[in-house]
PDB file of N, CA, C and O in Angstrom:
ATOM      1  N   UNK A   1      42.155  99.870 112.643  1.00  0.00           N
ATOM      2  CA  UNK A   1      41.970  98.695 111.835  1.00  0.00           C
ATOM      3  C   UNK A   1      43.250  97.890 111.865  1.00  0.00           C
ATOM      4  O   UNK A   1      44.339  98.463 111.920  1.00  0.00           O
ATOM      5  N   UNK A   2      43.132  96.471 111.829  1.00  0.00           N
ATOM      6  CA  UNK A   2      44.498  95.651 111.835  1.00  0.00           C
ATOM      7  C   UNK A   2      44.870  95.428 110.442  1.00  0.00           C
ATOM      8  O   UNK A   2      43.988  95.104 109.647  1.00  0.00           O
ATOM      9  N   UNK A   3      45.950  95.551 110.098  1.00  0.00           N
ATOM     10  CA  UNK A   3      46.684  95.761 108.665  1.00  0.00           C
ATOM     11  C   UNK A   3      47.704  94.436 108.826  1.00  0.00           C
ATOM     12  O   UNK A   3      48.244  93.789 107.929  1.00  0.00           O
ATOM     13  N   UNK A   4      47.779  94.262 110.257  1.00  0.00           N
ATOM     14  CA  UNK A   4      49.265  93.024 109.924  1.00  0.00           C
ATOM     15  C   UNK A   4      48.880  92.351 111.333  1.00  0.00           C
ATOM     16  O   UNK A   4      48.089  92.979 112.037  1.00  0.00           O
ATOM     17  N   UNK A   5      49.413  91.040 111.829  1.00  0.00           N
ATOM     18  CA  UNK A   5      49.131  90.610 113.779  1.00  0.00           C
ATOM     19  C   UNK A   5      50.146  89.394 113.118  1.00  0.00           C
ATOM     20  O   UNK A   5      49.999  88.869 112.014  1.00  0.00           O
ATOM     21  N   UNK A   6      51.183  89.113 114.091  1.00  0.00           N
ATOM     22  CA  UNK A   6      52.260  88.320 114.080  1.00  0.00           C
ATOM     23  C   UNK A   6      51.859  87.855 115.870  1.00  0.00           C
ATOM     24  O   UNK A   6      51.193  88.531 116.654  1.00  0.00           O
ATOM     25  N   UNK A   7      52.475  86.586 116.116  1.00  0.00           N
ATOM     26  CA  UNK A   7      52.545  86.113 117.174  1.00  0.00           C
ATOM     27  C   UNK A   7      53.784  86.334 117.899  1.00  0.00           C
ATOM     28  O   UNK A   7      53.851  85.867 119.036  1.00  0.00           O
ATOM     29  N   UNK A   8      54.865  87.030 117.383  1.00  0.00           N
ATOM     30  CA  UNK A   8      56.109  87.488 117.267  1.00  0.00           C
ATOM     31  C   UNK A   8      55.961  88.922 117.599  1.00  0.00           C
ATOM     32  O   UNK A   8      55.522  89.956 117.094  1.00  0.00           O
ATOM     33  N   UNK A   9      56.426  88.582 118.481  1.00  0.00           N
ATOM     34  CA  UNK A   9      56.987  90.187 118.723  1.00  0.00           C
ATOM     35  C   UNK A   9      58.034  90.917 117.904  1.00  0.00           C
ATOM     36  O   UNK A   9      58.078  92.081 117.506  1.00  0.00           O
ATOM     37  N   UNK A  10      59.200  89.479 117.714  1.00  0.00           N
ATOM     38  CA  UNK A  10      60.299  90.587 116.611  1.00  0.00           C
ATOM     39  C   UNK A  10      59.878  90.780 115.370  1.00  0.00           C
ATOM     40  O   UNK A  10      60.567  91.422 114.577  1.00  0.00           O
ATOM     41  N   UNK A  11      58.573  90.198 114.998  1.00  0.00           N
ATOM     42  CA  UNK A  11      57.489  90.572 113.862  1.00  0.00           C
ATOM     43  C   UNK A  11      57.040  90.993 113.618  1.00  0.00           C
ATOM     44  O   UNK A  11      56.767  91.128 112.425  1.00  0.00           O
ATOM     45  N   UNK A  12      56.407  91.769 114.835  1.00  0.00           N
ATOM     46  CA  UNK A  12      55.831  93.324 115.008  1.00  0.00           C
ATOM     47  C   UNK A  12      56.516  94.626 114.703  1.00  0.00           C
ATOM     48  O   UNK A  12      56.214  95.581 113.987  1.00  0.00           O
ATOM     49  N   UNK A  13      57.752  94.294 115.641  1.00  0.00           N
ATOM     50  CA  UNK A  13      59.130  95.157 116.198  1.00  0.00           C
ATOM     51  C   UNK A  13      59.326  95.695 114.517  1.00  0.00           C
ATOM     52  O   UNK A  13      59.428  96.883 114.208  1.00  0.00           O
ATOM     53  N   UNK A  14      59.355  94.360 113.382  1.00  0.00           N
ATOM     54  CA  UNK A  14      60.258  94.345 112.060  1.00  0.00           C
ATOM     55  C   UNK A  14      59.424  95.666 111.581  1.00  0.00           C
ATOM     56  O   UNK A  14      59.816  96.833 111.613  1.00  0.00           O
ATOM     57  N   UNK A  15      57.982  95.089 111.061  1.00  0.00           N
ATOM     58  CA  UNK A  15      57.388  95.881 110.829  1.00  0.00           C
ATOM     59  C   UNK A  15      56.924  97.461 111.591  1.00  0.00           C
ATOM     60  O   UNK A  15      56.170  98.213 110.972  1.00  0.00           O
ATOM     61  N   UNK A  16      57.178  97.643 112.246  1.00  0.00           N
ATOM     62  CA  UNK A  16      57.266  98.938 112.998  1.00  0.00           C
ATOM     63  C   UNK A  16      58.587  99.534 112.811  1.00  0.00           C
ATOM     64  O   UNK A  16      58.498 100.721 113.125  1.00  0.00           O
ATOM     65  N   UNK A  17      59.638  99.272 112.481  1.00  0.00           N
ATOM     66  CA  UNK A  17      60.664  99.599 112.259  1.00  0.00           C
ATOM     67  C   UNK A  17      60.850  99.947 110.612  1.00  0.00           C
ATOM     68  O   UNK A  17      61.476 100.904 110.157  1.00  0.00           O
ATOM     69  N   UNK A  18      60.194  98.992 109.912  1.00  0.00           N
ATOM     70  CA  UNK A  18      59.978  99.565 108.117  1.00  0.00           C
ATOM     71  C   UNK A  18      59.457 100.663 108.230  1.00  0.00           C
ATOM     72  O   UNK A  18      59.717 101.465 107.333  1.00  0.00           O
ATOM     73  N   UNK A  19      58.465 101.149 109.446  1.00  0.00           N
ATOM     74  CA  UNK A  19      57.578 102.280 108.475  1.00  0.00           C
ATOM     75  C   UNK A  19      55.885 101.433 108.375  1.00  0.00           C
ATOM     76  O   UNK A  19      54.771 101.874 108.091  1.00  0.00           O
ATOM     77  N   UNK A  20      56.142 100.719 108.573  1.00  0.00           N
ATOM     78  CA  UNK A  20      54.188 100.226 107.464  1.00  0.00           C
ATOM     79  C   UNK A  20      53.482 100.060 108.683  1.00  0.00           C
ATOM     80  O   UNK A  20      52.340  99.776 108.323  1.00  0.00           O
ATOM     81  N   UNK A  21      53.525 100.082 110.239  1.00  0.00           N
ATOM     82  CA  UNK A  21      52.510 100.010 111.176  1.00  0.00           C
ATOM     83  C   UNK A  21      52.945 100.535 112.281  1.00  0.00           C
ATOM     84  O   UNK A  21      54.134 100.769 112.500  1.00  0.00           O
ATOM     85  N   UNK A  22      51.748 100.821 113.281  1.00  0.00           N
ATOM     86  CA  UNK A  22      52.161 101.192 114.969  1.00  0.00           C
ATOM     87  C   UNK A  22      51.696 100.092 115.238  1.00  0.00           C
ATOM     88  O   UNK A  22      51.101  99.437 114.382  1.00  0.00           O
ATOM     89  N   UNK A  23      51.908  99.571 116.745  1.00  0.00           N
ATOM     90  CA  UNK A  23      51.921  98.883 117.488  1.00  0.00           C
ATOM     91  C   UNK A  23      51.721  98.922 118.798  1.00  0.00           C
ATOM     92  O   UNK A  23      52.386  99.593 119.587  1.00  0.00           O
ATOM     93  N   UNK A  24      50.797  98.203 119.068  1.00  0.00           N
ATOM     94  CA  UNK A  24      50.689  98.045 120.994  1.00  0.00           C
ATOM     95  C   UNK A  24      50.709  97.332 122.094  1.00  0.00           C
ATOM     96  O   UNK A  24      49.880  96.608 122.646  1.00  0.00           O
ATOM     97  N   UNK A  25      52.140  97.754 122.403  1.00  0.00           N
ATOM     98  CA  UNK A  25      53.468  97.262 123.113  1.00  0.00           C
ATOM     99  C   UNK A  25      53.375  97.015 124.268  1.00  0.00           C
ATOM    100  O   UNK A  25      52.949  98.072 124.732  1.00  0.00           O
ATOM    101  N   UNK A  26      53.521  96.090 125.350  1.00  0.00           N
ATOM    102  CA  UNK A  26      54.115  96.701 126.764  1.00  0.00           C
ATOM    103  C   UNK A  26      55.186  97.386 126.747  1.00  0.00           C
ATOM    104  O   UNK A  26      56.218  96.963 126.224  1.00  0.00           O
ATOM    105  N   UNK A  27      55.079  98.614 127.355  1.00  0.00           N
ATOM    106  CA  UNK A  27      56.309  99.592 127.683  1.00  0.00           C
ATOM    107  C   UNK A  27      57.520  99.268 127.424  1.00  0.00           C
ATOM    108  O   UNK A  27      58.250  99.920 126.677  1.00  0.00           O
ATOM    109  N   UNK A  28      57.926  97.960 128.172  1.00  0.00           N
ATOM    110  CA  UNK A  28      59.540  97.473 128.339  1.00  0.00           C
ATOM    111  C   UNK A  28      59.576  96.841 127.218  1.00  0.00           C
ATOM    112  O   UNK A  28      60.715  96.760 126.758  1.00  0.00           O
ATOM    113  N   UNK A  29      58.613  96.273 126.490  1.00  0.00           N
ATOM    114  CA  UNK A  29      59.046  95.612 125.144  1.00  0.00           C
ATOM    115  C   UNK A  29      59.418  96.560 123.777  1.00  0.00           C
ATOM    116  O   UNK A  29      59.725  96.078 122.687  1.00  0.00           O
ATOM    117  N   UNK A  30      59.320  98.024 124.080  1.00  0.00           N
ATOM    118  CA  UNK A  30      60.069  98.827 122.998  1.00  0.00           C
ATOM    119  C   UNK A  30      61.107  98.829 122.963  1.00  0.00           C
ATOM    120  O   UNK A  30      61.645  99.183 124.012  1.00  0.00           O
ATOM    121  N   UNK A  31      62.097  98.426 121.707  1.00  0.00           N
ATOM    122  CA  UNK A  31      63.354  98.335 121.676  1.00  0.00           C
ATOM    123  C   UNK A  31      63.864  99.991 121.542  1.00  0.00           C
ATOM    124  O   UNK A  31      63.179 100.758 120.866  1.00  0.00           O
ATOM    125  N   UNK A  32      64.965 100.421 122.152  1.00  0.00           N
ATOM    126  CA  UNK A  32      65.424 101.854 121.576  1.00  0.00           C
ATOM    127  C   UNK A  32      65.166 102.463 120.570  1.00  0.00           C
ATOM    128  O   UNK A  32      64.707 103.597 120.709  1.00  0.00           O
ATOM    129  N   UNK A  33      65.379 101.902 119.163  1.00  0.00           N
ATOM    130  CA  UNK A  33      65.028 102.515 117.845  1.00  0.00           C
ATOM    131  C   UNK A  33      63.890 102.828 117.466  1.00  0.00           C
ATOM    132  O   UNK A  33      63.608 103.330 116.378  1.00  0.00           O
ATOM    133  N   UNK A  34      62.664 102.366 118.926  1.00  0.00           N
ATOM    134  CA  UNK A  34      61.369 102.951 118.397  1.00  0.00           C
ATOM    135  C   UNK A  34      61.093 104.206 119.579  1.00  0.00           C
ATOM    136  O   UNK A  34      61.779 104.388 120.585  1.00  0.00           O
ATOM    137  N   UNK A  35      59.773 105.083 119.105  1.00  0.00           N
ATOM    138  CA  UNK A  35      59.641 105.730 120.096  1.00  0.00           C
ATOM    139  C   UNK A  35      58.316 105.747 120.543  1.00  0.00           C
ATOM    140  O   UNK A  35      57.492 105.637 119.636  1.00  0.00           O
ATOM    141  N   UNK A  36      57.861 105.855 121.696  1.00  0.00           N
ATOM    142  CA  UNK A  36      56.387 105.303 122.272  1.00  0.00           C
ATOM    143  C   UNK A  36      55.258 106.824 121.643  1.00  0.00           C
ATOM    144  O   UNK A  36      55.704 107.962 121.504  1.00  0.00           O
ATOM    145  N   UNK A  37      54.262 106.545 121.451  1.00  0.00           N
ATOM    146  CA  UNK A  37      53.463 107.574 120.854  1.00  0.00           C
ATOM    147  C   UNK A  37      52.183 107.266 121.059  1.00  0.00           C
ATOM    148  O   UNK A  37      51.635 106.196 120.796  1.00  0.00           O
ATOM    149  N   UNK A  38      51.599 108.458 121.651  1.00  0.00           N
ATOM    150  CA  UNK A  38      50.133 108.102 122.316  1.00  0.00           C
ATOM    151  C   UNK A  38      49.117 109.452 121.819  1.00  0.00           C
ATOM    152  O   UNK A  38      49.270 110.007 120.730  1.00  0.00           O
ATOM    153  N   UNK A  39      48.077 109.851 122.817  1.00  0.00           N
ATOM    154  CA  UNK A  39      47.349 110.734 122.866  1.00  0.00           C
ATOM    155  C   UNK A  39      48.184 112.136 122.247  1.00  0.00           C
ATOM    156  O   UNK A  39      47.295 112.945 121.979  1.00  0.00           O
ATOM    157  N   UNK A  40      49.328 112.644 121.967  1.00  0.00           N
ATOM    158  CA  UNK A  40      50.079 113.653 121.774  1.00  0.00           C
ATOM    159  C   UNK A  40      50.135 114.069 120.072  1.00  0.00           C
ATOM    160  O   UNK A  40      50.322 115.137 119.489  1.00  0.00           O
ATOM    161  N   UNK A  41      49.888 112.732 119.626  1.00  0.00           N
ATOM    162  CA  UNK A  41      49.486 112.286 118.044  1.00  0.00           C
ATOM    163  C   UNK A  41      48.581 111.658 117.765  1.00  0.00           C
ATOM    164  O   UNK A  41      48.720 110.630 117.103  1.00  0.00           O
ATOM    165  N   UNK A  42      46.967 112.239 118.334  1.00  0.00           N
ATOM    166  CA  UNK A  42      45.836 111.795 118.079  1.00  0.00           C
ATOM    167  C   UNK A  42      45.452 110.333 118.301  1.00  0.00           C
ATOM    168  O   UNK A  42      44.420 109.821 117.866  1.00  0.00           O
ATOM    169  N   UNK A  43      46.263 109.798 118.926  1.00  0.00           N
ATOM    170  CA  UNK A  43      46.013 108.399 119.119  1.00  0.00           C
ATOM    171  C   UNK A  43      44.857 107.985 120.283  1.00  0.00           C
ATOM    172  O   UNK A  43      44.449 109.025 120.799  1.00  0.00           O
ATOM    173  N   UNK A  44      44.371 107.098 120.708  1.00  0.00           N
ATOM    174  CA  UNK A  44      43.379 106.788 121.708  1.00  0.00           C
ATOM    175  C   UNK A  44      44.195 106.090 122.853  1.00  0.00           C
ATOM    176  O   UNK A  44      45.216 105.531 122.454  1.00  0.00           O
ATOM    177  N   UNK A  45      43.914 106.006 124.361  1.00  0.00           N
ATOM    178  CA  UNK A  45      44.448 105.422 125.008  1.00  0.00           C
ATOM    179  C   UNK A  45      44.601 103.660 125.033  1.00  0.00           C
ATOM    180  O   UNK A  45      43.659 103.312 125.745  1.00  0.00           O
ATOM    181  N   UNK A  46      45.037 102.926 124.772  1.00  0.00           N
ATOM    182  CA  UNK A  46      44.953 101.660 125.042  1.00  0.00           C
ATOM    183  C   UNK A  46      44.424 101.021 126.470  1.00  0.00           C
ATOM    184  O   UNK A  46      44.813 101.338 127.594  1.00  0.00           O
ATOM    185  N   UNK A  47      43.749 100.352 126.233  1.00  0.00           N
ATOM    186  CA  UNK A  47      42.584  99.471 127.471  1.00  0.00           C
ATOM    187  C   UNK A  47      43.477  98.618 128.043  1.00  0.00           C
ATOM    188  O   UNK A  47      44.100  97.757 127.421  1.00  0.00           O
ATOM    189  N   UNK A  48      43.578  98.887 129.514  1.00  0.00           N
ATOM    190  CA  UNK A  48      44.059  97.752 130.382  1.00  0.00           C
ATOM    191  C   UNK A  48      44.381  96.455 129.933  1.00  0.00           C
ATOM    192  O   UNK A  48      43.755  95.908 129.025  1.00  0.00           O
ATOM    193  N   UNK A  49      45.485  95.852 130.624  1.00  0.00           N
ATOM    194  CA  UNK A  49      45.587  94.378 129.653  1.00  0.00           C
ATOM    195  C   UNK A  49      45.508  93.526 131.304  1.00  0.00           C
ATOM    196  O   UNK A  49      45.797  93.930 132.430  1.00  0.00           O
ATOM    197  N   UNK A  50      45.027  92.318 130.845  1.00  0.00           N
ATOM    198  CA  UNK A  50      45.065  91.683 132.036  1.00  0.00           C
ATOM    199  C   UNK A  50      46.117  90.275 131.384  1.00  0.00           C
ATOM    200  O   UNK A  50      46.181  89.899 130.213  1.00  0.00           O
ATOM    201  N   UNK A  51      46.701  89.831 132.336  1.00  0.00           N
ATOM    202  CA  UNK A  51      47.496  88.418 132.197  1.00  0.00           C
ATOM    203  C   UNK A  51      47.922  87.544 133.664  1.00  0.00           C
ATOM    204  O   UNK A  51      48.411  87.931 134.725  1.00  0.00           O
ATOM    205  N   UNK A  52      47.512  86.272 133.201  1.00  0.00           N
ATOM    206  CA  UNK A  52      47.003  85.318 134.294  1.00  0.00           C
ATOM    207  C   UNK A  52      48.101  84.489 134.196  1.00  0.00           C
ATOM    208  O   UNK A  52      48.934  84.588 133.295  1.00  0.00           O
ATOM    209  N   UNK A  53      48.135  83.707 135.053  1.00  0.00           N
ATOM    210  CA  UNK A  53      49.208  82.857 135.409  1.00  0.00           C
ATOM    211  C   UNK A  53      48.647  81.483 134.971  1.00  0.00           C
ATOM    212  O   UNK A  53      47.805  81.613 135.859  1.00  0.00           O
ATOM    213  N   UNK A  54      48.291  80.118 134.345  1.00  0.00           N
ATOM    214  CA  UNK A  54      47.865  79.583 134.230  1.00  0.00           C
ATOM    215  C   UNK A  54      49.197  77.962 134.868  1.00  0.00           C
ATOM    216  O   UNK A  54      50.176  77.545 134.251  1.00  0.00           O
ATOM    217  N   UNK A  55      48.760  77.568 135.955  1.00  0.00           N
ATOM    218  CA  UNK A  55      50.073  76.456 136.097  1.00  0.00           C
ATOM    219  C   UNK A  55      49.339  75.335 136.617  1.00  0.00           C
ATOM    220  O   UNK A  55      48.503  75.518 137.502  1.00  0.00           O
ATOM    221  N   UNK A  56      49.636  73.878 136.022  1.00  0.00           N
ATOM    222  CA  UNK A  56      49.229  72.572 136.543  1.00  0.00           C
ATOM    223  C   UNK A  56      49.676  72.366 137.669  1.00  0.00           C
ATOM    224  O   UNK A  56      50.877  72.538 137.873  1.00  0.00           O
ATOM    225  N   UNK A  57      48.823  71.947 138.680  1.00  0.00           N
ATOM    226  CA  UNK A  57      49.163  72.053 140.297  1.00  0.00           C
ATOM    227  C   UNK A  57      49.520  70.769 140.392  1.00  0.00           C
ATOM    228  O   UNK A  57      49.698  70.390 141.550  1.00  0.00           O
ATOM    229  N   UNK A  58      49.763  69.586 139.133  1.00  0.00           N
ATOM    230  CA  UNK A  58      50.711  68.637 139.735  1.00  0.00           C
ATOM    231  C   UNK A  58      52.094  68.717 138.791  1.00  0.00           C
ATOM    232  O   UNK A  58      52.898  67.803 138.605  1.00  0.00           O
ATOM    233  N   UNK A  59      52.140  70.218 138.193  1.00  0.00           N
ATOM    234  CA  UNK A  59      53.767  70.047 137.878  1.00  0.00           C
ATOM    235  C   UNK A  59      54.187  70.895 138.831  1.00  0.00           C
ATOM    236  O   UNK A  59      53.985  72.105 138.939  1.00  0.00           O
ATOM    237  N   UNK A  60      54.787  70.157 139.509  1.00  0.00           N
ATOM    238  CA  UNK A  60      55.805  70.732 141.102  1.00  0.00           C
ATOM    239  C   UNK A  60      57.153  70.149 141.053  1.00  0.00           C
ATOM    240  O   UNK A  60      57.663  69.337 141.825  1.00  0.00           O
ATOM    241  N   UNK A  61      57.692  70.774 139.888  1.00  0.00           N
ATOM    242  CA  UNK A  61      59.095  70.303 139.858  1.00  0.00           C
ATOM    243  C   UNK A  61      59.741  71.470 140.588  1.00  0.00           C
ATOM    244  O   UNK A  61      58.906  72.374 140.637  1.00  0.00           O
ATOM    245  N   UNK A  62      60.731  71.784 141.100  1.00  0.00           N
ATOM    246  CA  UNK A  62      61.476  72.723 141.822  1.00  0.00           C
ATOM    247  C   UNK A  62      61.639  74.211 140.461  1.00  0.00           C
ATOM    248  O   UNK A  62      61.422  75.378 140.787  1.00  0.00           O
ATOM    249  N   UNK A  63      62.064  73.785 138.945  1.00  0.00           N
ATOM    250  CA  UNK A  63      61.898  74.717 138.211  1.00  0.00           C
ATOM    251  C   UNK A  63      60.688  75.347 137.530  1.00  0.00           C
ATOM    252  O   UNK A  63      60.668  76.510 137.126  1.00  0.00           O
ATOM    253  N   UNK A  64      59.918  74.683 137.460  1.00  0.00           N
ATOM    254  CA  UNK A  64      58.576  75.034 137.741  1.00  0.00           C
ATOM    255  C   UNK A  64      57.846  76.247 138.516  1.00  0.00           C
ATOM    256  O   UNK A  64      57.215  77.218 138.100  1.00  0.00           O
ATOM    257  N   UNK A  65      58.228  75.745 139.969  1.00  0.00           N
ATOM    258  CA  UNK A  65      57.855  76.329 141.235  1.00  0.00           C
ATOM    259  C   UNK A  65      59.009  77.755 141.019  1.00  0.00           C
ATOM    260  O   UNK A  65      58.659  78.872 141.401  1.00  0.00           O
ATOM    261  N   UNK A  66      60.364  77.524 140.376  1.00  0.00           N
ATOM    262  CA  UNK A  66      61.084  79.077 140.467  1.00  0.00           C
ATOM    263  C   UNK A  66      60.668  79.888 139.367  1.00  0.00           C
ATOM    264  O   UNK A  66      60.800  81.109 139.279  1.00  0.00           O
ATOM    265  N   UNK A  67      60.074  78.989 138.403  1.00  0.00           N
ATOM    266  CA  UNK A  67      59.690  80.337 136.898  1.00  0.00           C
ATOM    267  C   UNK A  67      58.476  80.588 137.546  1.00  0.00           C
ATOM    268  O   UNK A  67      58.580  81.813 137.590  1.00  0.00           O
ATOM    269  N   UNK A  68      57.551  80.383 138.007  1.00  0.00           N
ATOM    270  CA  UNK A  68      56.398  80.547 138.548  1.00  0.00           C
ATOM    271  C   UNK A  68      56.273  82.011 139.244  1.00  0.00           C
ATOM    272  O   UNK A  68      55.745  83.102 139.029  1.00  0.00           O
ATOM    273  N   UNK A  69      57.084  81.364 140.207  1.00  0.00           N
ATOM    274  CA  UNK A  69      57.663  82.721 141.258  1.00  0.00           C
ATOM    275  C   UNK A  69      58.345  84.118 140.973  1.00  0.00           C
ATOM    276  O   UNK A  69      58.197  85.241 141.456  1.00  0.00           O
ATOM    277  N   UNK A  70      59.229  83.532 139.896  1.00  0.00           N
ATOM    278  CA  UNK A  70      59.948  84.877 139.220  1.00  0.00           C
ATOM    279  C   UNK A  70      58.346  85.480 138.413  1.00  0.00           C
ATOM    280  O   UNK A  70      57.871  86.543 138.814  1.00  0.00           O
ATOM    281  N   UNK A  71      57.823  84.894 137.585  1.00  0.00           N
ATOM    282  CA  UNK A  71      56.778  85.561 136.728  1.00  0.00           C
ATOM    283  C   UNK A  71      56.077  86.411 137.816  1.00  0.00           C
ATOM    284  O   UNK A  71      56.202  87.634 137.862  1.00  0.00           O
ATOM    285  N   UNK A  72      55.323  85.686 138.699  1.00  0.00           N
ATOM    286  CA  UNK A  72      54.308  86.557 140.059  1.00  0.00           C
ATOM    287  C   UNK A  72      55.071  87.915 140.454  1.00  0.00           C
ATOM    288  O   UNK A  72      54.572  89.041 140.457  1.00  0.00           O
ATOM    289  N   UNK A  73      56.531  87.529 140.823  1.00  0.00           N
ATOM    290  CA  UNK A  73      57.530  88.843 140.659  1.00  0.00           C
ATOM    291  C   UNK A  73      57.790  90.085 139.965  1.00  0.00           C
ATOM    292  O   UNK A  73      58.152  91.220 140.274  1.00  0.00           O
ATOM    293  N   UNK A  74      57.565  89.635 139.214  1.00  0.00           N
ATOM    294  CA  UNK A  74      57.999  90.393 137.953  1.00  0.00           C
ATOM    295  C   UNK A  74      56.783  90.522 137.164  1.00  0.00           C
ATOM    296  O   UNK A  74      57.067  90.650 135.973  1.00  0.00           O
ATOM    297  N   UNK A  75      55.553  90.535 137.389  1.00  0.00           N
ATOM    298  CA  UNK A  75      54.484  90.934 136.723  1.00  0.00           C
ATOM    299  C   UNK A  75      53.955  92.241 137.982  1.00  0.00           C
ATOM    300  O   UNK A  75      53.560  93.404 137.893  1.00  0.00           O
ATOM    301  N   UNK A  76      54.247  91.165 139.245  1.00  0.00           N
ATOM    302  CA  UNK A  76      53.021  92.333 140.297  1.00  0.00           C
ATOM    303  C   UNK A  76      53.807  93.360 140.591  1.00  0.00           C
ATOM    304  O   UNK A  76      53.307  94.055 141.475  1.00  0.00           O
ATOM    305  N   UNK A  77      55.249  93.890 140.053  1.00  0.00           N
ATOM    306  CA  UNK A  77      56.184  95.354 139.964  1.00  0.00           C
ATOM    307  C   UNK A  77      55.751  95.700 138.602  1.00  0.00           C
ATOM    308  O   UNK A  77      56.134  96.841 138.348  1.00  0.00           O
ATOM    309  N   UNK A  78      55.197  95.246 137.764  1.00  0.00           N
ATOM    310  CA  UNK A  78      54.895  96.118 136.655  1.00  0.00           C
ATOM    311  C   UNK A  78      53.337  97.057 136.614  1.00  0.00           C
ATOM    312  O   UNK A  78      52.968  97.967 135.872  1.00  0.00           O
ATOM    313  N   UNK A  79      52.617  96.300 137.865  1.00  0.00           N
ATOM    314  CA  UNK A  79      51.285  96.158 138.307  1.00  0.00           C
ATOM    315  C   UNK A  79      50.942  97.901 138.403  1.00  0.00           C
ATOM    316  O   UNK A  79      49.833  98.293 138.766  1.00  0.00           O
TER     317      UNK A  79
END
């Protein structure tokens, strides 16, 4: 059941860090002071996440075209 949903991650992070909720994280977004906890403490596996690239094919500014590229990068090694 959802008890709290922030659009914030360091909103989540806060509250997971009081004590009052778990949370479900991408991996790399756990800061040290938390610790990841799954099936080992009755928990259920979490369902695949999918995330899309969404970009206007007439913004072709040169920085554009490099955050673009880094994201495709750096999503399809997490793949």
């Amino acid at each position: 059941r959802c008890t709290y949903s922030s659009a914030s991650l360091l909103g989540l992070v806060a509250v997971v860090q009081a004590g009052l909720a778990v949370a479900g994280l991408a991996q790399r977004s756990v800061p040290p002071s938390l610790r990841i906890i799954g099936a080992n403490e009755g928990l259920p596996a979490l369902p695949d996440l999918e995330i899309g690239i969404l970009r206007n094919p007439l913004s072709t500014t040169p920085a554009v075209d490099r955050l673009h590229d880094f994201l495709r990068r750096d999503l399809a090694q997490q793949a």
